[in-house]
C-alpha positions in Angstrom: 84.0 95.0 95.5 80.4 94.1 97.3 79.7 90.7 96.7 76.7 89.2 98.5 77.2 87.8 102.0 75.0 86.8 104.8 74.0 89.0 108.1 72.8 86.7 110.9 70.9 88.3 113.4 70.8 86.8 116.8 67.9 86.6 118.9 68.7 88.5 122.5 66.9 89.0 125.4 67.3 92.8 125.0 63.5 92.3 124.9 62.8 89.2 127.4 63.2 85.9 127.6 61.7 84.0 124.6 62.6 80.2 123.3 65.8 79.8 121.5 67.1 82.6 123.2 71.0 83.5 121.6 70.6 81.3 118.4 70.1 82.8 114.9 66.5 84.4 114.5 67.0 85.3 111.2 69.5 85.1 108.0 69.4 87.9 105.4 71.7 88.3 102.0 72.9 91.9 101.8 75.1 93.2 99.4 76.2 96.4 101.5 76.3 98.0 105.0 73.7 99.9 104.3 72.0 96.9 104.6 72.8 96.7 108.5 70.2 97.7 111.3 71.1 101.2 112.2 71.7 100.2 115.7 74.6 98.1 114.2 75.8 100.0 111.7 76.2 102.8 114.4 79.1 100.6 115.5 81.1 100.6 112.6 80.7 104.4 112.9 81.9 105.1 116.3 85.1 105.3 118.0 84.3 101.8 119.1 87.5 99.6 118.7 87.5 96.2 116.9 89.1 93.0 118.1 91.0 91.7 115.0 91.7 87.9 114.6 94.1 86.3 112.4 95.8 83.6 112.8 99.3 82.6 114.0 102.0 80.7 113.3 101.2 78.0 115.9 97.4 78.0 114.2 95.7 79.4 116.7 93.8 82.7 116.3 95.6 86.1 117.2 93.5 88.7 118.9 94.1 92.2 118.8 92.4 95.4 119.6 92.8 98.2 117.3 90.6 100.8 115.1 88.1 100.2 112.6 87.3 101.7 109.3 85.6 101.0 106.0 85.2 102.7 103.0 81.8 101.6 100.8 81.7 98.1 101.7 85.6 97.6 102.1 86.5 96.8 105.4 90.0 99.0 105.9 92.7 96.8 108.2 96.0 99.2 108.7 98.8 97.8 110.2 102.5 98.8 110.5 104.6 96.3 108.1 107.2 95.0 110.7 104.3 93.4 113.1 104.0 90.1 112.9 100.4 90.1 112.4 101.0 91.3 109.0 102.8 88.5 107.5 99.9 86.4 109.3 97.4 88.0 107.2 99.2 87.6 104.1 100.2 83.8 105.1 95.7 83.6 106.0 93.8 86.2 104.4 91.0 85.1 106.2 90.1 87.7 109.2 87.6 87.2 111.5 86.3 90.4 113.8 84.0 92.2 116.7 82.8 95.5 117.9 81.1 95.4 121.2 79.0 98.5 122.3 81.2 99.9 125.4 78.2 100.7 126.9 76.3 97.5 126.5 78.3 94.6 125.7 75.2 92.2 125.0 75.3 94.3 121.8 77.8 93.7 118.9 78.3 93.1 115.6 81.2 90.8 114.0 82.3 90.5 110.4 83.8 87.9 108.8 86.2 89.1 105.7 89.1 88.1 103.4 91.7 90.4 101.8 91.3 91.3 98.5 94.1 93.9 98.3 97.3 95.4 99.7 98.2 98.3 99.8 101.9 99.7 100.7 102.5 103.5 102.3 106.2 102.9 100.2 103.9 102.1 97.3 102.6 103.8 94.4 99.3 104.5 96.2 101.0 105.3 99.3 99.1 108.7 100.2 95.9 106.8 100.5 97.5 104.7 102.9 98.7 107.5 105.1 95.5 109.2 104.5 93.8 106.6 105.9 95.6 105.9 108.9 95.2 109.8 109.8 91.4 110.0 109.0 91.7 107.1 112.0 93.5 108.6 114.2 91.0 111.8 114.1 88.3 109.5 114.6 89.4 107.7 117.7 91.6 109.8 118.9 90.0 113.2 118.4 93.2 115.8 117.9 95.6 116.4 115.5 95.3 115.8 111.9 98.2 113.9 111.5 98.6 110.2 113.5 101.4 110.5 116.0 102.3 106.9 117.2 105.1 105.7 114.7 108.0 103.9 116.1 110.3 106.1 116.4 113.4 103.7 116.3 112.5 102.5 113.0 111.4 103.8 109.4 107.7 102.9 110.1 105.6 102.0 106.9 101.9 101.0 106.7 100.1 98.6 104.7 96.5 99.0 104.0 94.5 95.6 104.0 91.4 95.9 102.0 88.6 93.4 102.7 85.8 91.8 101.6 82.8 91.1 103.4 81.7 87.7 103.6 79.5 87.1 106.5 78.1 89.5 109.3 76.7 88.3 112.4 75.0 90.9 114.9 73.6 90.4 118.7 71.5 93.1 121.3 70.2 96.1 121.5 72.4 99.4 122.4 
């Protein structure tokens, strides 16, 4: 699924002031993740959460915090299928995202990426999303092997949102 995309590094002042200060220092085309900075990449690789937006039903963008994942260079988006921000992405599968260093939060790195594939939990590849959603929960949360936040009222089922990469912006120093 890697197609080519763009990383835009920012120029910070993790070093000093310098002219131009917080516009784009340099584009690059990359065709993976590997491809990132360490320092950024790092990011995706923490428990560091990720502020999802989509957008809404009145057009305007929908912000939510939640984990992060990948697999390769397949941004992972796993939702339960009764939100409402699942039947945005499917309305605009156009997503738009950012992980900010907890520790630092002049450094970050935000992804732009579009669904290429669904994938149900009720669905013939329904392990992997399960699968998925517990390899999560182990990495932000830290105990258990199983995730252990489904709605209890309700039949909960997943959807796994698989997503391309299209553009990757990154900003700081840790």
């Amino acid at each position: 699924m890697a197609e080519e995309f763009t990383i835009a590094n920012f120029r910070h002042v993790a070093d000093g002031l310098q002219a131009g200060q917080f516009d784009i220092g340099e584009r690059k085309k990359a065709t993976s993740l590997s491809d990132l900075d360490p320092m950024y990449k790092q990011l995706l690789d923490d428990p560091v959460p990720v502020i999802l937006s989509v957008i809404g039903p009145d057009g305007r963008p929908g912000l939510t915090p939640m984990w992060f994942d990948y697999e390769g260079d397949t941004v992972l988006v796993n939702t339960a299928t009764q939100r409402p921000k699942c039947e945005w992405i499917r309305k605009n599968p156009q997503l738009s995202m950012i992980l900010v260093n907890p520790k630092n939060a002049y450094h970050w790195v935000s992804m732009k990426c579009t669904v290429v594939n669904e994938v149900l939990e009720d669905g013939p590849d329904g392990a992997r999303v399960t699968a998925q959603l517990n390899k999560i929960w182990k990495k932000y949360i830290g105990e258990g092997d199983e995730y252990q936040l489904r709605d209890p009222s309700i039949d909960e089922k997943r959807v796994l949102f698989e997503c391309r990469i299209d553009r990757i912006a990154t900003f700081g120093k840790p």
